[in-house]
C-alpha positions in Angstrom: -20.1 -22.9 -33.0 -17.8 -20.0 -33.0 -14.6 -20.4 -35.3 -11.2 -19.2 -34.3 -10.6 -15.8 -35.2 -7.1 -15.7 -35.1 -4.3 -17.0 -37.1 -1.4 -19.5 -35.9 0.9 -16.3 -35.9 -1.5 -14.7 -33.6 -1.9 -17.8 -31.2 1.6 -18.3 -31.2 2.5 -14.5 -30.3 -0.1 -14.8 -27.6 1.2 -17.8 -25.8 4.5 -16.6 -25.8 3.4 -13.7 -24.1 1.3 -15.7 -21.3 4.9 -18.1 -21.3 7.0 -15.3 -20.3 4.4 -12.8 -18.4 6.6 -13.6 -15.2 9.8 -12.3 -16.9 7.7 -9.1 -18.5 5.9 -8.4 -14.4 9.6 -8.3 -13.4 10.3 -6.0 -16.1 7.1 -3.3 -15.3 8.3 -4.1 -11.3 11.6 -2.7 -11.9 10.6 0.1 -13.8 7.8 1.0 -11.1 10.2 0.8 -8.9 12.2 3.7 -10.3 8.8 5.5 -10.9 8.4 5.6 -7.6 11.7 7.1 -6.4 10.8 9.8 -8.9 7.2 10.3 -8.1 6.7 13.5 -6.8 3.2 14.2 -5.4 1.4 11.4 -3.7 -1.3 11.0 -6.0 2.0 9.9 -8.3 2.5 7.8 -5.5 -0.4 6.0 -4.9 -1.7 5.2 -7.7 2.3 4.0 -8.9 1.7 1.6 -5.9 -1.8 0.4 -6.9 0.1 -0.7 -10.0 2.7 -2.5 -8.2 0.2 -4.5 -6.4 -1.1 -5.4 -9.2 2.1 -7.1 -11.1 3.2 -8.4 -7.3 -0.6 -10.7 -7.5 0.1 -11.9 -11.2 3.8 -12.5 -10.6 1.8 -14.7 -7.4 4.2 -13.6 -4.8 2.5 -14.6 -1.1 -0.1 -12.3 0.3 2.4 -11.8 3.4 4.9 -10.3 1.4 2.8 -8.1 -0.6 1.1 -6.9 2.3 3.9 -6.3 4.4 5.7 -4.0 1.2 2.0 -2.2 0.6 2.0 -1.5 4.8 5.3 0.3 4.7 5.1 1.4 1.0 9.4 1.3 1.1 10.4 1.9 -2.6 13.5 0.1 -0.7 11.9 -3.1 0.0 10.1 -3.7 -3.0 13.9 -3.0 -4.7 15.5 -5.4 -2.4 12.8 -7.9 -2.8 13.0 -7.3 -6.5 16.4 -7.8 -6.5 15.9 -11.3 -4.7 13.0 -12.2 -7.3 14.9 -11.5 -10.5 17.7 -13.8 -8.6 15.6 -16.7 -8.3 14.5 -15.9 -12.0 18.1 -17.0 -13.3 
């Protein structure tokens, strides 16, 4: 039987973390988003969106909407629909 490696601290610091990943996807979301507005060359680009993808499937927003902002790769409508995520947030 494997014992638990970690200490109470540790297990609490890590469920905190997995309590508020939606709050810290937001977070990297936002700052992608002005990533993105600064990116320059399209390798920048892509691979900023790759990310974005990314935090959209853990923050579990539908596939429609994910695809529909990775079709038309619009910095502006991922910041709108950022805008209307952190809204519901509060």
């Amino acid at each position: 039987m494997v014992k638990n490696t970690r200490s109470k601290y540790q297990d609490g610091v890590i469920g905190r973390y997995y309590d508020n990943l939606d709050t810290i996807m937001l977070q990297k979301l936002g700052e992608l988003v002005t990533e993105l507005y600064l990116a320059e060359t399209e390798v920048q680009k892509k691979r900023l969106w790759q990310r974005a993808q990314k935090a959209m499937e853990k923050l579990k927003v539908p596939p429609g909407i994910i695809e529909h902002i990775m079709k038309t790769r619009s910095v502006e409508i991922l910041a709108k629909n950022l805008q209307d995520w952190l809204g519901n947030k509060k």
